[in-house]
C-alpha positions in Angstrom: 44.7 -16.7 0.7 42.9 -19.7 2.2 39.4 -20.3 2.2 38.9 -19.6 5.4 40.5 -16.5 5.1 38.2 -15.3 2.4 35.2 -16.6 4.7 36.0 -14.8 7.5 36.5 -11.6 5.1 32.9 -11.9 2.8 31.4 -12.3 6.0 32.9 -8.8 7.6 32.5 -7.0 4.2 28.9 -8.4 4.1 28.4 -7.4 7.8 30.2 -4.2 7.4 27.2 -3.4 4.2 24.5 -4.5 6.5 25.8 -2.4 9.5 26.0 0.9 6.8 22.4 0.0 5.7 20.9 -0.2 8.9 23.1 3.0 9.8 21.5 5.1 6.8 17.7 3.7 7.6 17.8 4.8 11.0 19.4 7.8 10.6 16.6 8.5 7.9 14.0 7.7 10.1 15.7 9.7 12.9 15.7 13.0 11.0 12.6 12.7 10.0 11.0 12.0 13.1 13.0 14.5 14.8 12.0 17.5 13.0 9.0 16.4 13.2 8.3 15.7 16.7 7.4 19.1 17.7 4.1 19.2 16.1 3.1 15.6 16.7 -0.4 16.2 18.7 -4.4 15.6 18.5 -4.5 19.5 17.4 -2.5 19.0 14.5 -3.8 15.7 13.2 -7.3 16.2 13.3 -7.3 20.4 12.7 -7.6 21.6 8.7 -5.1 23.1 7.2 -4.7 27.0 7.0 -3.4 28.0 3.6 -2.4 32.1 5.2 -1.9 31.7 8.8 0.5 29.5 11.2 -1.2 26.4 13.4 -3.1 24.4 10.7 -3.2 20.5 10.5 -3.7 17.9 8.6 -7.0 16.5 9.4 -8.6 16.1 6.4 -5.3 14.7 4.9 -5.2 12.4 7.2 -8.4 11.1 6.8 -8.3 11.4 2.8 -5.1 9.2 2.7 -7.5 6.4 4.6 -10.1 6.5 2.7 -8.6 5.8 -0.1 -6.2 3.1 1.1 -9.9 1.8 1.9 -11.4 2.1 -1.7 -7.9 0.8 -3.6 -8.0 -2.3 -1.2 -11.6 -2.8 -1.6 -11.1 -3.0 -5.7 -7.8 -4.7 -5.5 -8.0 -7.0 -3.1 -10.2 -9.4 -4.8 -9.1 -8.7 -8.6 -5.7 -9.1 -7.5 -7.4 -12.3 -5.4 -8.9 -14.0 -8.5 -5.8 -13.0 -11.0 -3.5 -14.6 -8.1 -5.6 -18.2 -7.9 -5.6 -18.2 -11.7 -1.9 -17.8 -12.2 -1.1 -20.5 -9.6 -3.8 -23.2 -10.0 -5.4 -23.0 -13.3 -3.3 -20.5 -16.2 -1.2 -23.6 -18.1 2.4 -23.3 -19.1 1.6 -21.4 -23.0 2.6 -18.6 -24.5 -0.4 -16.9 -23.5 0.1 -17.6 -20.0 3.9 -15.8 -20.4 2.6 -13.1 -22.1 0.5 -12.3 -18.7 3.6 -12.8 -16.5 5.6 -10.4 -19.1 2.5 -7.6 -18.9 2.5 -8.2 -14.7 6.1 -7.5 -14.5 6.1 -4.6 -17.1 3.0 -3.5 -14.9 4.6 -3.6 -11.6 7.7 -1.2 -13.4 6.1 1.0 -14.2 6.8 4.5 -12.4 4.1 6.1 -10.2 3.7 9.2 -12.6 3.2 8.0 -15.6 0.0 5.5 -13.6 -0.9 9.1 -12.5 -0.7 10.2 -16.5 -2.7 6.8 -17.0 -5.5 7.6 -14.9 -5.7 11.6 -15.5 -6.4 10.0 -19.2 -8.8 7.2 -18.4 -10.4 7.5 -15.2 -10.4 11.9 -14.8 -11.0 12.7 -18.2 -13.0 9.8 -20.2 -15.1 9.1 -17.3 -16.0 12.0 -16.5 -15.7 12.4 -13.1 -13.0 14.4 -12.4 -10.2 14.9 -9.7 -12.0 12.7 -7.6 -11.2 9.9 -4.7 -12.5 6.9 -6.6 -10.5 8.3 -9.5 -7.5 8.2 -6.7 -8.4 5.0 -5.9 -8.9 3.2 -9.6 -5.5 4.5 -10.9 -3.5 3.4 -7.1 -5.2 0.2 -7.9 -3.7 0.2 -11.4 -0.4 0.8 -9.5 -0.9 -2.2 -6.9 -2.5 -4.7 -8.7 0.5 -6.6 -9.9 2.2 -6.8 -6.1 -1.2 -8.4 -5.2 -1.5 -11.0 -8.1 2.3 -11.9 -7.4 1.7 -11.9 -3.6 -1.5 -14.3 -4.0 0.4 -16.3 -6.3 3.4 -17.3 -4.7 1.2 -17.9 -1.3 -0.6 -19.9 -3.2 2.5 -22.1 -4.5 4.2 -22.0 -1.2 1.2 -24.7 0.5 2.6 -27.9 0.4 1.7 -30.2 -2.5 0.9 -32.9 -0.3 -2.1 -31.0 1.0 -3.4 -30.5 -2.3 -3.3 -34.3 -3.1 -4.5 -35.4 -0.2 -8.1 -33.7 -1.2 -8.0 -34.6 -3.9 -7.6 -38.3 -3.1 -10.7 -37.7 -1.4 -12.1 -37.2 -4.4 -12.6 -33.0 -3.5 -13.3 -31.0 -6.4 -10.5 -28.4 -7.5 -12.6 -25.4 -6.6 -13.7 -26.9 -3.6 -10.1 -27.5 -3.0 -8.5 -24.4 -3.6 -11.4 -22.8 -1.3 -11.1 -25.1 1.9 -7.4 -26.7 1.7 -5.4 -23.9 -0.5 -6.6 -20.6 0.6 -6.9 -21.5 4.4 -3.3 -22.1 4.2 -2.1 -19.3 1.9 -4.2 -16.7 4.4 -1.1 -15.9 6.2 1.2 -14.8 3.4 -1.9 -13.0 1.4 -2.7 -11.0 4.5 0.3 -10.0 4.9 1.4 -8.8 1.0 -2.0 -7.2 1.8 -0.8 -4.9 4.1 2.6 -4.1 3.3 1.0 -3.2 -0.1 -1.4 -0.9 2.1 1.4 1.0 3.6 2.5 1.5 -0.3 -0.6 3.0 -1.4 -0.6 5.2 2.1 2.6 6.5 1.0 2.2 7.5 -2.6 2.1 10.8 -4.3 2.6 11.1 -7.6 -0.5 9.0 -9.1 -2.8 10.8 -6.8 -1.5 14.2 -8.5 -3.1 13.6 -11.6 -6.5 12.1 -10.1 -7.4 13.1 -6.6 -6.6 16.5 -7.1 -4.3 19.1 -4.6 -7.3 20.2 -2.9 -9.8 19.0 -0.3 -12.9 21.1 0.6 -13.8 21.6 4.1 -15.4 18.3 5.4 -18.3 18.0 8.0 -17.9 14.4 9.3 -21.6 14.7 10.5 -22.9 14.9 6.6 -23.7 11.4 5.1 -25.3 12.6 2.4 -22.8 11.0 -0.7 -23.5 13.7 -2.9 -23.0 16.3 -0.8 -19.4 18.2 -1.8 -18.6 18.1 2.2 -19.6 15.0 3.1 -16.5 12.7 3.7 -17.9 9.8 2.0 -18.2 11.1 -1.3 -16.1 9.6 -3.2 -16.5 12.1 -6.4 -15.5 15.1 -4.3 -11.4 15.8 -4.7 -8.9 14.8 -2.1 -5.7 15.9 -0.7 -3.6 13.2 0.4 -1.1 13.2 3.1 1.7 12.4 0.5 0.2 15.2 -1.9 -0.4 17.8 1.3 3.4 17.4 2.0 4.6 18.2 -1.5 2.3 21.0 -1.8 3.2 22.5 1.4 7.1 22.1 0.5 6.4 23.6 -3.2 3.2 26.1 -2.9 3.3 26.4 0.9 2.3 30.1 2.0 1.9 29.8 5.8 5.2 31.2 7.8 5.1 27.5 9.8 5.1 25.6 6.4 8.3 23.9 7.1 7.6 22.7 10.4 4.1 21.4 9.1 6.0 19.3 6.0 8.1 17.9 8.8 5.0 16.9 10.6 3.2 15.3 7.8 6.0 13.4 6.9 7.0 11.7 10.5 3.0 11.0 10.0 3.3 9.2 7.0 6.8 7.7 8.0 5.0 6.6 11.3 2.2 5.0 9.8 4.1 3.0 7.1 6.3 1.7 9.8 3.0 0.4 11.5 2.0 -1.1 8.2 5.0 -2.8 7.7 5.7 -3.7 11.2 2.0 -4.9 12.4 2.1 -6.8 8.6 5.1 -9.0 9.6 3.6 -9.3 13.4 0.0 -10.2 12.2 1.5 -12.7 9.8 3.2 -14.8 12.0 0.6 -14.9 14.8 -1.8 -16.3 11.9 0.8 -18.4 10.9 1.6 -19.5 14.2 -2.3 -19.8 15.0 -3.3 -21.9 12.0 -0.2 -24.2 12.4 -1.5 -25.1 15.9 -5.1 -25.1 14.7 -4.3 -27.8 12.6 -1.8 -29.9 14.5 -4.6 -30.5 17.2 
């Protein structure tokens, strides 16, 4: 066979894999969203759930599953931040620095439930507080933290050396450096590991089993008081996720309409990670594109 036999036939057999991939996601996406279509409206999305009779929603689901993609991002953003500019402008090449890169990778391996074990341990148990949002959010942090570091990192190392050189020719201190020429830069490809890394805390269930609990109480989004048990921004009260609500409902589920309202959280949750995802990759290169103008005038 000549070579441009077997060129013309890896390219078909990788086309033909791409074609079945694509085939698979959208048919995935179709039957999901399909099923789900028919209860796709403001009544269902804002409306609590109603554990004994037909026509609940998912309100406080909804807004419990944003909340705490809120408080995770809050606490990982800059840890992951820091631990990112470390890695890429200041750990040196020892064995102490490889031990971090081994523990990030081992980290980032791990599987969901036994971060959910983790934090049933640590953050429900030893602390104290409980099934509990920030409990939720301290053990999906736990679970995100090493997509972040690795994110900031390699944005970090993808800025062009010459940049870096240049300031410092200027006689610009490192910090001063990494905070004016590096980051600027790097803002693109951080925001937008940010938010892909949203739409995988939005989506996860089992970690939030073992620390924001399979209950929500009934919330009155008037009450600001944070140590009220109904107030939405308490972050000690427990919360039902979407994720968890949809597991529940397919597992414990009583209501007669219990399948159709699984089939309507989950073309929720697919929806919104597909906005994650898709608005991630749009936002990033509109910065991209913005700051790459910004610059050339």
């Amino acid at each position: 066979m000549s070579n441009k036999m077997k060129d013309r036939l890896a390219t078909v057999l990788l086309t033909l894999i791409a074609v079945i991939i694509i085939a698979i996601l959208f048919g995935l996406l179709g039957f999901i969203l399909k099923n789900g279509a028919a209860k796709l409206n403001w009544h269902f999305l804002t409306s609590p759930p109603d554990l004994l009779n037909p026509g609940g929603g998912i309100g406080p689901q909804l807004f419990n599953s944003f909340y705490l993609l809120f408080l995770t991002m809050a606490i990982a953003l800059p840890i992951g931040l820091g631990a990112g500019i470390y890695m890429a402008e200041y750990a040196p090449d020892n064995k102490f620095t490889q031990f971090i890169r081994l523990s990030i990778e081992v980290l980032s391996s791990l599987p969901s439930i036994v971060v959910g074990l983790f934090g049933l341990l640590v953050f429900v148990n030893l602390t104290g507080w409980g099934y509990s949002i920030i409990a939720g959010a301290f053990a999906l942090t736990v679970f995100n933290l090493p997509l972040l570091v690795r994110i900031t990192e390699d944005a970090i190392r993808s800025v062009p050396r010459d940049q870096k050189e240049a300031s410092y020719a200027l006689g610009v201190t490192k910090w001063k450096t990494i905070t004016t020429v590096i980051l600027p830069a790097a803002i693109p490809g951080i925001i937008t590991g940010a938010i892909l890394a949203s739409g995988r805390v939005f989506g996860e269930a089992a970690a939030l089993l073992f620390t924001a609990g399979m209950s929500s109480p009934d919330l009155v989004y008037s009450n600001f008081d944070l140590n009220s048990p109904t107030s939405p921004l308490n972050v000690f009260r427990p919360a039902e996720s979407l994720a968890v609500h949809i597991w529940k409902v397919n597992t414990e589920g009583l209501v007669p309409d219990a399948r159709a309202v699984a089939d309507g959280s989950a073309a929720v949750l697919v929806i919104a990670v597909l906005i994650f995802n898709i608005g991630a990759r749009w936002f990033g290169r509109w910065l991209y594109r913005r700051m790459t103008s910004a610059s050339a005038s």
